[in-house]
C-alpha positions as CSV (number, residue, x, y, z in Angstrom):
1,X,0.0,0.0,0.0
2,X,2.4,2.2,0.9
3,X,4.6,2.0,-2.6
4,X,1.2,2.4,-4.2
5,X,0.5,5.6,-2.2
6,X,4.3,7.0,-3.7
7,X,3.2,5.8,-7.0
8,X,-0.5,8.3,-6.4
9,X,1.4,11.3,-5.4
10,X,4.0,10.7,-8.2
11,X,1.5,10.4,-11.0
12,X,-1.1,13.0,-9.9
13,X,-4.2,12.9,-11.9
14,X,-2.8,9.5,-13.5
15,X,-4.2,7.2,-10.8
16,X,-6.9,8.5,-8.0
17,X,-6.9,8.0,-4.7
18,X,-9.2,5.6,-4.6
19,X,-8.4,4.0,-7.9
20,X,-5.1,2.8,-6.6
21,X,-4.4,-0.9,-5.9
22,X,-1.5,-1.9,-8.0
23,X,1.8,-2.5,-5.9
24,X,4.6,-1.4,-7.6
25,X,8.4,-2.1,-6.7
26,X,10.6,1.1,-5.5
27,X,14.1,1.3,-6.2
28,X,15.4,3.7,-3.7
29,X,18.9,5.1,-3.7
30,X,21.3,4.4,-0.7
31,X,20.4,6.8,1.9
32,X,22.8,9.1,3.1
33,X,23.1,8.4,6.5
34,X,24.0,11.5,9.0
35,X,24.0,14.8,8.0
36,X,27.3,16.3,6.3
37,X,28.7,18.7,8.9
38,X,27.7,22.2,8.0
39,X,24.4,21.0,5.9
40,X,20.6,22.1,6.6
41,X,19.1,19.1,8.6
42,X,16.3,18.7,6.1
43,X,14.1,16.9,8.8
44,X,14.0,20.0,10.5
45,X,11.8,21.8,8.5
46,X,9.0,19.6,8.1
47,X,6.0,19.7,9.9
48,X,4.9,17.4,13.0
49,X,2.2,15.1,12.5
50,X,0.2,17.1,15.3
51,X,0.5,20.6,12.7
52,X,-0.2,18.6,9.6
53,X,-3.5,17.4,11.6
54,X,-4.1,20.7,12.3
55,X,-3.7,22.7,9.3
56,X,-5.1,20.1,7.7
57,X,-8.4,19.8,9.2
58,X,-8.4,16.0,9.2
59,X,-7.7,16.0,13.0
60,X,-6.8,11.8,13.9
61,X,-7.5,10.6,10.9
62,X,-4.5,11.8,9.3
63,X,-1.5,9.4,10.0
64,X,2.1,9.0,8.7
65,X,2.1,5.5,6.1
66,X,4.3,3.5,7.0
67,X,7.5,3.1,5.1
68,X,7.1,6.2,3.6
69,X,8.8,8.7,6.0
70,X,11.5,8.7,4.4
71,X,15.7,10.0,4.5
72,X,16.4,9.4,0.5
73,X,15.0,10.7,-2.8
74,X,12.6,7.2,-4.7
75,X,12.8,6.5,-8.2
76,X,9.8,4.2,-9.1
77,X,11.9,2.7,-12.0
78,X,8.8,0.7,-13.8
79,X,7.1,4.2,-14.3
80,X,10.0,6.1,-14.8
81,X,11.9,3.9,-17.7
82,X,8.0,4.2,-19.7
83,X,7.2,7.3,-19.4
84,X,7.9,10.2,-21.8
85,X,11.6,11.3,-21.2
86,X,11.0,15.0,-20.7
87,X,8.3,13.6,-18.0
88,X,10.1,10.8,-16.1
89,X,10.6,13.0,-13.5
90,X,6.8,12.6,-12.1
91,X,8.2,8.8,-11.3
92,X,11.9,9.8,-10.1
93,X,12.7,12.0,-6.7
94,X,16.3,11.7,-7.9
95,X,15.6,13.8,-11.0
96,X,13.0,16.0,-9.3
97,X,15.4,17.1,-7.1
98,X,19.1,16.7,-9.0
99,X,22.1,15.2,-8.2
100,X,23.7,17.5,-5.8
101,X,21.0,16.9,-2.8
102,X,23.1,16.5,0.7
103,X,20.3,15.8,3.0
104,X,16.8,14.9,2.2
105,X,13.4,14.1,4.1
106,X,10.0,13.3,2.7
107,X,6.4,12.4,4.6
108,X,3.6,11.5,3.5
109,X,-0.1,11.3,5.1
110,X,-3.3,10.0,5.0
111,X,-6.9,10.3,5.3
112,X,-8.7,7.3,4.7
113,X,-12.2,8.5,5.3
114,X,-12.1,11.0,3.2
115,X,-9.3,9.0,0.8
116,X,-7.1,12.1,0.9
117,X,-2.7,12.3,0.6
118,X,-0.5,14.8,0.8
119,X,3.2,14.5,1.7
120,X,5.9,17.2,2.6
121,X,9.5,17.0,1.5
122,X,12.9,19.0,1.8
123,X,16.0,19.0,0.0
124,X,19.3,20.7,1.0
125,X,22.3,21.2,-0.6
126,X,25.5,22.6,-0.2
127,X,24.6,26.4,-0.6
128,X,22.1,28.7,-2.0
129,X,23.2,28.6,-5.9
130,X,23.4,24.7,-5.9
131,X,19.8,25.2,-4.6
132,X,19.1,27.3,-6.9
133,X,20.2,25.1,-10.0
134,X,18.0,22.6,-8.8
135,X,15.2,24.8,-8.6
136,X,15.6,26.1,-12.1
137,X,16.5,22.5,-13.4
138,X,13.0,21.4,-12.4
139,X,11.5,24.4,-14.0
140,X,12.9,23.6,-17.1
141,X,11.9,20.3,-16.8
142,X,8.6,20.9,-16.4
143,X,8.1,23.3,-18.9
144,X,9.6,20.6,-21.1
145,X,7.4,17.7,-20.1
146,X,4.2,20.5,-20.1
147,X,5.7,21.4,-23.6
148,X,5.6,17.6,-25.3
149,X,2.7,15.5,-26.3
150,X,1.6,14.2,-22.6
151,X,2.1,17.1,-20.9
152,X,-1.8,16.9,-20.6
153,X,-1.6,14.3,-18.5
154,X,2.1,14.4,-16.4
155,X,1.6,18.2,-15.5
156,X,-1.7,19.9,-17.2
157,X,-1.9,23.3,-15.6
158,X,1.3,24.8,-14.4
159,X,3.1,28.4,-13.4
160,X,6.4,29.0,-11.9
161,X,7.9,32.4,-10.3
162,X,11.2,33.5,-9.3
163,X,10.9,31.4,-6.1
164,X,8.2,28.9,-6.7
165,X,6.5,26.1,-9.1
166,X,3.3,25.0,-8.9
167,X,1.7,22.1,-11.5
168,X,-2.0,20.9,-11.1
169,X,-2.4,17.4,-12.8
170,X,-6.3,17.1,-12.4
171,X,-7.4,16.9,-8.7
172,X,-4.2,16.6,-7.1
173,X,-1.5,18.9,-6.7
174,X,2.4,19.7,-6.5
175,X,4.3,23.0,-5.1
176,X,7.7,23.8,-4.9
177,X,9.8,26.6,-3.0
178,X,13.4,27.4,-3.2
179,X,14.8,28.7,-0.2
180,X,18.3,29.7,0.3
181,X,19.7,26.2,0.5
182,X,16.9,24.6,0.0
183,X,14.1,23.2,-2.1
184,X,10.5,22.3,-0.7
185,X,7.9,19.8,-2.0
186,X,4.1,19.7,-0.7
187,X,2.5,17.2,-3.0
188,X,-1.6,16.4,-2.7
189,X,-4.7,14.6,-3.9
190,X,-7.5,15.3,-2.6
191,X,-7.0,18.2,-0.4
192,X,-7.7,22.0,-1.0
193,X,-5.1,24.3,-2.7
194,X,-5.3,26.3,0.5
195,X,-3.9,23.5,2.5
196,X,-1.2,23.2,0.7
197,X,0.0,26.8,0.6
198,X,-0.4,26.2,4.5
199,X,2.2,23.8,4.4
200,X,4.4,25.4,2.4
201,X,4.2,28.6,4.6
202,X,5.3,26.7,7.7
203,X,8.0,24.7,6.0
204,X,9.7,27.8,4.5
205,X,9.4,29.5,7.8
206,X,11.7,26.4,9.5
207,X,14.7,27.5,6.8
208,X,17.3,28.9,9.0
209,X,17.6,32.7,7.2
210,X,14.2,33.0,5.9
């Protein structure tokens, strides 16, 4: 369940919530293990499960998955190698978020009454341009993938500012925020746009300097 959850939030409007039963396999990358000296703890700027309840509205029935409160960027290979190259990203954290990620931390929730996700996620890197790159490497990316002939489907609607990236593939959602050193996710189905901009606010509020 919980691989098939990744695989909801990766693809967006491409599977529902409720749609979702297929178990797919994960190919994670070797997690880093501690923090680099000097590097933005990227745990530290997510949200408790007690504030996610909260700003979520979903009160108790919001709950971490299990297995999926993760320390390493997930590539969910048997999506990634079919789908469009200028859209693989959708299936791979590693090229959501580039190569140069130092530390990395990703949650995701549920709400199974209401059949509701959304998941939070930090990347830091080394300093503010390497962020930076990143940031505008997904940009491009997405403007390529919105660009080619499925962008319909991998990205739909879409706008990004100096700071910020937002894509709307049907009901579900997928924000970004670069920070000084690092790059924010808050990725949803389900939930109001609101909610999400929520999150965001309090993550980017937990980067040291912002």
């Amino acid at each position: 369940m919980a691989r098939s959850t990744r695989l909801l939030l990766a693809c967006g409007a491409v599977v529902l919530a409720t749609a979702c039963t297929r178990v797919l396999s994960g190919e994670a990358l070797p997690a880093f293990g501690a923090v680099p000296l000097g590097v933005l703890d990227a745990g530290t700027v997510l949200l408790d499960q007690s504030r996610m309840r909260s700003i979520t509205g979903a009160g108790e029935h919001l709950t971490i998955i299990p297995s999926m409160d993760g320390r390493y960027p997930v590539d969910i290979e048997e999506l990634a190698t079919t789908a469009p190259a200028e859209c693989r990203f959708v299936f791979a954290e590693t090229a959501t978020f580039g190569p140069d990620v130092k530390a990395f931390h990703k949650t995701t929730f549920q709400d199974p009454p209401d059949g509701r996700l959304i998941s939070e996620g930090a990347a830091s890197y080394h300093d503010a341009g390497t962020a930076r790159r990143a940031f505008d490497g997904l940009v491009s990316t997405v403007k390529g993938c919105a660009d080619s002939s499925m962008g319909w489907l991998f990205v739909n609607s879409w706008d990004a500012g100096t700071d910020s990236l937002r894509m709307r593939p049907g009901s579900c959602g997928r924000d970004y925020r670069v920070l000084s050193v690092a790059l924010l996710e808050v990725t949803f189905c389900g939930f109001p746009e609101s909610v999400s901009e929520i999150v965001m606010t309090n993550m980017a509020a937990n980067v040291p300097g912002s």
